[in-house]
C-alpha positions as CSV (number, residue, x, y, z in Angstrom):
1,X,43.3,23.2,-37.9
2,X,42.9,23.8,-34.2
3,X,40.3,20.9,-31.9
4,X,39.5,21.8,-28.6
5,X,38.8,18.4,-27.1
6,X,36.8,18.8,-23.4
7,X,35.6,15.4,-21.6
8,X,32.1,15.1,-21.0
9,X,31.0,15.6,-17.6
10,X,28.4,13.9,-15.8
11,X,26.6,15.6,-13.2
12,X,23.5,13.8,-10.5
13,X,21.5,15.5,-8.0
14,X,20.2,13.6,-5.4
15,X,17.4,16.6,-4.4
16,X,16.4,16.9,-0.7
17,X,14.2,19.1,1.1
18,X,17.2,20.7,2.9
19,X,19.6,20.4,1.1
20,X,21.1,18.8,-2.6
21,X,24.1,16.8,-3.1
22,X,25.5,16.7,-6.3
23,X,28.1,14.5,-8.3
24,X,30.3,15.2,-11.0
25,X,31.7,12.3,-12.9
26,X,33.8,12.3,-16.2
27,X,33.3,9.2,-18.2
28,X,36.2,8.3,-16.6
29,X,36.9,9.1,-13.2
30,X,35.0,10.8,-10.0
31,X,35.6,14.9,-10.4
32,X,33.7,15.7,-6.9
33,X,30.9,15.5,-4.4
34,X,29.8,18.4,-2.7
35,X,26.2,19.4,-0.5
36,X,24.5,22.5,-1.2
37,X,21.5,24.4,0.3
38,X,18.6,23.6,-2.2
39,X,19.0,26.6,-4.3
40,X,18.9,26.3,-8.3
41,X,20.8,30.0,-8.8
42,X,23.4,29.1,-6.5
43,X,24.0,25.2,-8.8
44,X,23.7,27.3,-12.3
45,X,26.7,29.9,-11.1
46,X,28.7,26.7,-9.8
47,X,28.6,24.8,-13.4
48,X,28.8,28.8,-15.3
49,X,32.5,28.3,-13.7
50,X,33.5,25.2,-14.7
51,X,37.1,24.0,-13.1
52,X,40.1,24.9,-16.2
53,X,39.9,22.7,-18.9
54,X,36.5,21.2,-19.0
55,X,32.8,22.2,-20.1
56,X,30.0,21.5,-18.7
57,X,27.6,21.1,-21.4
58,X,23.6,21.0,-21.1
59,X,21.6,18.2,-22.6
């Protein structure tokens, strides 16, 4: 039997008019912290390509 096991990450927006900054967290550790331009398309193809060896899973 073959388990994939991904940790679960954690991701906050803090949502500005000019621009967003968003955390990612694992239940463990800080992943990153990065400022964006306020755009939704651009967040969804960040998380679409999640770094190797993790998931980012919607809830």
């Amino acid at each position: 039997m073959y388990t994939e096991v991904f940790p679960k990450l954690f991701i906050g927006i803090d949502v500005h008019k000019r621009q967003w900054s968003v955390s990612i967290f694992t239940a463990n550790c800080h992943h990153k912290i990065f400022s964006q331009a306020p755009d939704p398309k651009a967040l969804k193809s960040y998380l679409a390509n999640p770094p190797a060896g993790q998931r980012f899973v919607q809830s």
